[in-house]
BAKELO-298876 format. One record per atom (N, C-alpha, C, O): atom name; x, y, z. Coordinates in steps of 0.02 Angstrom, whole numbers. Each point is the difference from the previous one (the first is absolute). Example, Ala and Ser with C-alpha at 12.3 -4.5 7.8 and 13.67 -1.06 7.14 Angstrom:
2
+----+--------+--------+--------+
! at !      x !      y !      z !
+----+--------+--------+--------+
!  N !    660 !   -284 !    390 !
! CA !    -45 !     59 !      0 !
!  C !     45 !     60 !      0 !
!  O !     52 !     -1 !     33 !
!  N !    -70 !     54 !    -69 !
! CA !     42 !     59 !      3 !
!  C !    -39 !     55 !     37 !
!  O !     25 !     55 !      8 !
+----+--------+--------+--------+
//
This chain:
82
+----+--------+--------+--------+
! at !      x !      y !      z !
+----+--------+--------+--------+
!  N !   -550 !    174 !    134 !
! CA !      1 !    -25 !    -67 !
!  C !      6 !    -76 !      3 !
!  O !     36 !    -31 !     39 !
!  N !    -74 !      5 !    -87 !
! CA !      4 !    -85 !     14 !
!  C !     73 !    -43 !    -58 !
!  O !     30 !     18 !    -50 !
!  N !    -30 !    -65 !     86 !
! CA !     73 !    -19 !    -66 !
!  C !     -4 !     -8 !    -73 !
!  O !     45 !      6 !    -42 !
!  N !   -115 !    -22 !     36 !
! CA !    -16 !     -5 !    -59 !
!  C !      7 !     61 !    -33 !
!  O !      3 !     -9 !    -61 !
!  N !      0 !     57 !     74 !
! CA !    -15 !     57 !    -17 !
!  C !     74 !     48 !      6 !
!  O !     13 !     54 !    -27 !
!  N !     34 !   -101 !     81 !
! CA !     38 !     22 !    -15 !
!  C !     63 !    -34 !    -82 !
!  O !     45 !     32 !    -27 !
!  N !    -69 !   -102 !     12 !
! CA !     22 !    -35 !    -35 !
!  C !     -5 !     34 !    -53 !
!  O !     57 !      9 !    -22 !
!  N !   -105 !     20 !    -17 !
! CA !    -19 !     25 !    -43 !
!  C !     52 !     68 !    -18 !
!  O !     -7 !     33 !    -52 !
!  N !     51 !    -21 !     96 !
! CA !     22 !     75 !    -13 !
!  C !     70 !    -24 !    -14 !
!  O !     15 !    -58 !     14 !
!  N !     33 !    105 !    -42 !
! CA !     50 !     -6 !    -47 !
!  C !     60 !     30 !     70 !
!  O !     -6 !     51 !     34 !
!  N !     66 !   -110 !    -28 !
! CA !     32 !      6 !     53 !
!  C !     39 !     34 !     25 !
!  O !     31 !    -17 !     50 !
!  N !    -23 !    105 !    -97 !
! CA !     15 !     72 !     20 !
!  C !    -65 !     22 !     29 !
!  O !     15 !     55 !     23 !
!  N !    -76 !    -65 !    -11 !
! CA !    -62 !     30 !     19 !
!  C !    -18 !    -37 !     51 !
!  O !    -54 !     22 !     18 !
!  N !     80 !    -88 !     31 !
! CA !    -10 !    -21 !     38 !
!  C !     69 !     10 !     57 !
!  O !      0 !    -17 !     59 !
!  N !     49 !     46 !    -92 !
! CA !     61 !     26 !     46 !
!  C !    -24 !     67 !      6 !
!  O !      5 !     19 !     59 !
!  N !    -27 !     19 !    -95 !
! CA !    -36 !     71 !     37 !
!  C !    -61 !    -10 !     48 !
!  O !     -8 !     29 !     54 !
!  N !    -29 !    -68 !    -78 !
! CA !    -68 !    -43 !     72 !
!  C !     50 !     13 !     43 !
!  O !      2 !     58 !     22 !
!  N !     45 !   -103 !     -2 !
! CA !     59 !    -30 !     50 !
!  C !     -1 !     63 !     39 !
!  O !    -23 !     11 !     56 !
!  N !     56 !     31 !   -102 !
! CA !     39 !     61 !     36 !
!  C !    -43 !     57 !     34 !
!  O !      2 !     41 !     46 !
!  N !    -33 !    -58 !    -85 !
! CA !    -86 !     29 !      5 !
!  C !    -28 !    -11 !     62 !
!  O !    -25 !     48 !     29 !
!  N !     25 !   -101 !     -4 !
! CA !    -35 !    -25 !     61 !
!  C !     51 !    -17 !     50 !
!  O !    -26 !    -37 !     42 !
!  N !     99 !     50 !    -27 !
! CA !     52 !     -2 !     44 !
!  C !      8 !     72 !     17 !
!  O !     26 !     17 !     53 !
!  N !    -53 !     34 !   -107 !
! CA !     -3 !     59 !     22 !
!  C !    -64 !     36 !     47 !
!  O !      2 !     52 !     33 !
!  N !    -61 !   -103 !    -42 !
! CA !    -58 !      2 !     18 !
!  C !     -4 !    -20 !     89 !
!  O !    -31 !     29 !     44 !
!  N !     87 !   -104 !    -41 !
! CA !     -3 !    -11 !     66 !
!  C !     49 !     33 !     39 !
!  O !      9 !    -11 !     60 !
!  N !     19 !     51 !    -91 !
! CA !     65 !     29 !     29 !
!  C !    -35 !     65 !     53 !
!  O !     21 !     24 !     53 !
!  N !    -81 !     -9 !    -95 !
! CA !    -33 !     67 !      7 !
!  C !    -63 !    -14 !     67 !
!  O !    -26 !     34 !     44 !
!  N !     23 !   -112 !    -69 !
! CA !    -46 !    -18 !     63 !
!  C !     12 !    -17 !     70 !
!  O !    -43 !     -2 !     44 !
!  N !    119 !    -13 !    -35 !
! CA !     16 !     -6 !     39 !
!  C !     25 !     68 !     39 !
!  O !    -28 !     22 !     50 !
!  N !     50 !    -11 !    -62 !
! CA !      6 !    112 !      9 !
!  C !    -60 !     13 !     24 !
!  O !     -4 !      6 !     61 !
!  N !    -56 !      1 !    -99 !
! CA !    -65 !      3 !     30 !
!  C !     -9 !    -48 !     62 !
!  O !    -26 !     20 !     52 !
!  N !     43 !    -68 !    -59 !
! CA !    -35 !    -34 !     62 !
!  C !     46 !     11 !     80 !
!  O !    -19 !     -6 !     58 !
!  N !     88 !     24 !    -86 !
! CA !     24 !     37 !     52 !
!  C !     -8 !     64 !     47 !
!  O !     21 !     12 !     57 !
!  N !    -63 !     29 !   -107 !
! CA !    -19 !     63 !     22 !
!  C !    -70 !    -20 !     21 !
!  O !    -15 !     40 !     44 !
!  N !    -27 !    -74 !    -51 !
! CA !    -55 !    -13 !     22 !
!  C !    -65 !     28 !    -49 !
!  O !    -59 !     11 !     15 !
!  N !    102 !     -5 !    -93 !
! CA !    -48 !     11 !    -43 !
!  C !    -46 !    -58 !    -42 !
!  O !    -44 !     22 !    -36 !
!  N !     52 !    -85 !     38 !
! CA !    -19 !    -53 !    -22 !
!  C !    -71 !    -40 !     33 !
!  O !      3 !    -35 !     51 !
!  N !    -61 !     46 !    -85 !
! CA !    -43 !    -30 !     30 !
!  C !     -2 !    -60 !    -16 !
!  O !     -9 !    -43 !     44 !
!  N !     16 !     27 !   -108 !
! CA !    -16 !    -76 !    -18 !
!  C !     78 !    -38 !    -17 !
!  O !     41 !     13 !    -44 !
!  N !    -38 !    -57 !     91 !
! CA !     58 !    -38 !     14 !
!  C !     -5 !    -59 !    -39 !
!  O !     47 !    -40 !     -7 !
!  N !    -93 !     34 !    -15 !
! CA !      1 !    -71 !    -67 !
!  C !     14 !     35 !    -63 !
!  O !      2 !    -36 !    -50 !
!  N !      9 !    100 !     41 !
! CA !     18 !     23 !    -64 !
!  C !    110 !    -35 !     -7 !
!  O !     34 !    -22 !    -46 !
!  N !    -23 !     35 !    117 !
! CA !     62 !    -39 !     -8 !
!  C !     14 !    -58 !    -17 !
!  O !     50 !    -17 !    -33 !
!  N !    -90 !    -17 !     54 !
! CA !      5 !    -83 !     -6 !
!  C !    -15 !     10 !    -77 !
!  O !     40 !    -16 !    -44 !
!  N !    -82 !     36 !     36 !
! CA !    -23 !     -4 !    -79 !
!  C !     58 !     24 !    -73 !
!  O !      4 !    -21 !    -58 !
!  N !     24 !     59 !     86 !
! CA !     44 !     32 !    -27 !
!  C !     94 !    -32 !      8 !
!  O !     48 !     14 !    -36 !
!  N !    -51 !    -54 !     89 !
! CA !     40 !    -59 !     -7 !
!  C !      0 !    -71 !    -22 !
!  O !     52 !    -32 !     -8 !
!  N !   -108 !      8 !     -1 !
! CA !    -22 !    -38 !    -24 !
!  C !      0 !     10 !    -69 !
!  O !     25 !    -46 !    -33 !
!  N !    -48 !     96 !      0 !
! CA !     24 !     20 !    -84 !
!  C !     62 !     -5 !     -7 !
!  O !     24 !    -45 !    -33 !
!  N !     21 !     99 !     70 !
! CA !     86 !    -13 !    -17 !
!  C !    -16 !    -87 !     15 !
!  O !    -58 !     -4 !    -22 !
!  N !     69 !    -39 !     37 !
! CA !     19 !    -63 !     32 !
!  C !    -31 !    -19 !    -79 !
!  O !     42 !    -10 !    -43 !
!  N !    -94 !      6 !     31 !
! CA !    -21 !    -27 !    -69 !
!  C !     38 !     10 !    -78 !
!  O !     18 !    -40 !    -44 !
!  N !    -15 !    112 !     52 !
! CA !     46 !     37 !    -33 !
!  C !     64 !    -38 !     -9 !
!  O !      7 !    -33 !    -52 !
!  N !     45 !     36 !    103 !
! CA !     38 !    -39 !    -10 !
!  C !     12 !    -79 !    -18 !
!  O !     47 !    -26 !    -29 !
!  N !   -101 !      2 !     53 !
! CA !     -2 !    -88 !    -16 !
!  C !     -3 !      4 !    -71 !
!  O !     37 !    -34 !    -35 !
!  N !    -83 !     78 !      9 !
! CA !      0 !     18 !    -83 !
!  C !     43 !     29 !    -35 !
!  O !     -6 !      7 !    -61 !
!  N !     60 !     14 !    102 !
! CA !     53 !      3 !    -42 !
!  C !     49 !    -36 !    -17 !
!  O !     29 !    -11 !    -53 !
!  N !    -20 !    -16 !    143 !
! CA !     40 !   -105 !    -16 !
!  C !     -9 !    -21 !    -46 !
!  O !     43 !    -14 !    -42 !
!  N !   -121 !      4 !     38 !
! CA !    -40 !    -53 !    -65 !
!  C !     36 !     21 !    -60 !
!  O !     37 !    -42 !    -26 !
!  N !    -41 !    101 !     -1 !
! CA !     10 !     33 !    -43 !
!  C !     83 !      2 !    -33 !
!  O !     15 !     -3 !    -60 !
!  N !     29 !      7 !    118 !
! CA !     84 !    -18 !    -13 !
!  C !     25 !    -90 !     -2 !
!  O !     46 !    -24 !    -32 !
!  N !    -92 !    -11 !     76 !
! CA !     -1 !    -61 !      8 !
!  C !    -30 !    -36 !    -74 !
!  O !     12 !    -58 !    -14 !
!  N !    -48 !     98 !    -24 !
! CA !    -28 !    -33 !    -67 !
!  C !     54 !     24 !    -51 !
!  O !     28 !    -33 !    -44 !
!  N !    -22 !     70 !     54 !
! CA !     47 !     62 !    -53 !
!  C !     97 !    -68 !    -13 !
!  O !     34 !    -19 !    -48 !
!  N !    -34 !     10 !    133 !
! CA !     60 !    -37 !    -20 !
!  C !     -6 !    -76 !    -15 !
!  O !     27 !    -46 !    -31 !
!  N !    -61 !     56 !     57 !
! CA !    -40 !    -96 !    -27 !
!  C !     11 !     -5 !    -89 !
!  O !     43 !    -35 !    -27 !
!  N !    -86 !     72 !     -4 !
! CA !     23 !     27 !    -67 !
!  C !     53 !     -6 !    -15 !
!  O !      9 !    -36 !    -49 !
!  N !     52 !     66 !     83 !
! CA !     50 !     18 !    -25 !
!  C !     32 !    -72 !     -4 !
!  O !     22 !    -35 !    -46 !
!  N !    -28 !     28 !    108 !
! CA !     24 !    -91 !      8 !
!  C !    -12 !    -47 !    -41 !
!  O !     41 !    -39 !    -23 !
!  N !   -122 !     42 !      9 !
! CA !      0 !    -52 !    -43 !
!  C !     -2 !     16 !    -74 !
!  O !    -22 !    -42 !    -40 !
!  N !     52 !    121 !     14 !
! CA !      0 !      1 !    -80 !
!  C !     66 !     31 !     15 !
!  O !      1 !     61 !     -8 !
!  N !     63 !    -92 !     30 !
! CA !     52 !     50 !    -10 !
!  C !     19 !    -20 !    -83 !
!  O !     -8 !    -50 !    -35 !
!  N !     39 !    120 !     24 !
! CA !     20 !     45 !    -65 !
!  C !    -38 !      7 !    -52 !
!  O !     17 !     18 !    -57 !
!  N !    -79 !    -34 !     78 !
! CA !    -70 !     39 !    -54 !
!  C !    -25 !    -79 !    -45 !
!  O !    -42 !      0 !    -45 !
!  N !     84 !    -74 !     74 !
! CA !    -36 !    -37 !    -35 !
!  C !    -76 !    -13 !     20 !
!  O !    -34 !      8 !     51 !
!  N !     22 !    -35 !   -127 !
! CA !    -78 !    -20 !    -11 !
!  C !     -4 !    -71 !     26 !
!  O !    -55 !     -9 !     27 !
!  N !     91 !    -43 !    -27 !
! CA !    -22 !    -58 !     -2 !
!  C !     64 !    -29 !     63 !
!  O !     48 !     31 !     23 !
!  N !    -77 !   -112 !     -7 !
! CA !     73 !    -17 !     43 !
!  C !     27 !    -42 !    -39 !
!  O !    -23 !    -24 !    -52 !
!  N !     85 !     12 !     86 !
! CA !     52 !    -14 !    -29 !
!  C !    -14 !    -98 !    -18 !
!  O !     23 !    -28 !    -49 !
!  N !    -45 !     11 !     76 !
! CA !    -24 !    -63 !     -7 !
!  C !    -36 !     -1 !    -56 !
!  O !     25 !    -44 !    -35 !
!  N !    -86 !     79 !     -3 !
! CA !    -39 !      1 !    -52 !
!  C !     60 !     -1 !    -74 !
!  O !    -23 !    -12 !    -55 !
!  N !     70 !     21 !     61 !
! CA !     41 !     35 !    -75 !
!  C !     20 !    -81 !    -46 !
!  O !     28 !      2 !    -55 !
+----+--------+--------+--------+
//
C-alpha cells in the first residue's frame, strides 16, 4: 500500500493495517522457518509497510500535540492580538 493511500484512511483503520500486517509477518516468518516461503521479498515488503505505518502514526500524534500546544484551552486567537 503506498502512503498516500495510507494518509487518506481514518487512524482506527490504519492501526488495524498495523496489526494486520505484524500478524502477516509473524506468519511469514514461521513459513520461512519450515521451508514454506518462496518469495522472500514478500517480507521485506511487508516490513517496510509496518515501518511506514508507523512513521504515519508519529506524524499523526506529533501534529495532534503540536495542536494542543499551540491552542491550549480551546483559544481562538493569541494572546498578543487582544
Amino acid at each position: 500500500m503506498k502512503i498516500y493511500e495510507l494518509r487518506k484512511r481514518p487512524k482506527e483503520e490504519i492501526q488495524k493495517i498495523l496489526k494486520d500486517d505484524r500478524e502477516k509477518l509473524k506468519q511469514l516468518r514461521f513459513d520461512l522457518a519450515a521451508g514454506k516461503v518462496r518469495n522472500i521479498r514478500e517480507i521485506r515488503k511487508v516490513k517496510k509497510e509496518i515501518a511506514q505505518i508507523l512513521t504515519l502514526l508519529t506524524e499523526l500524534s506529533k501534529k495532534a500535540r503540536w495542536k494542543m500546544k499551540a491552542n491550549p484551552k480551546g483559544q481562538t486567537s493569541s494572546p498578543n492580538e487582544q
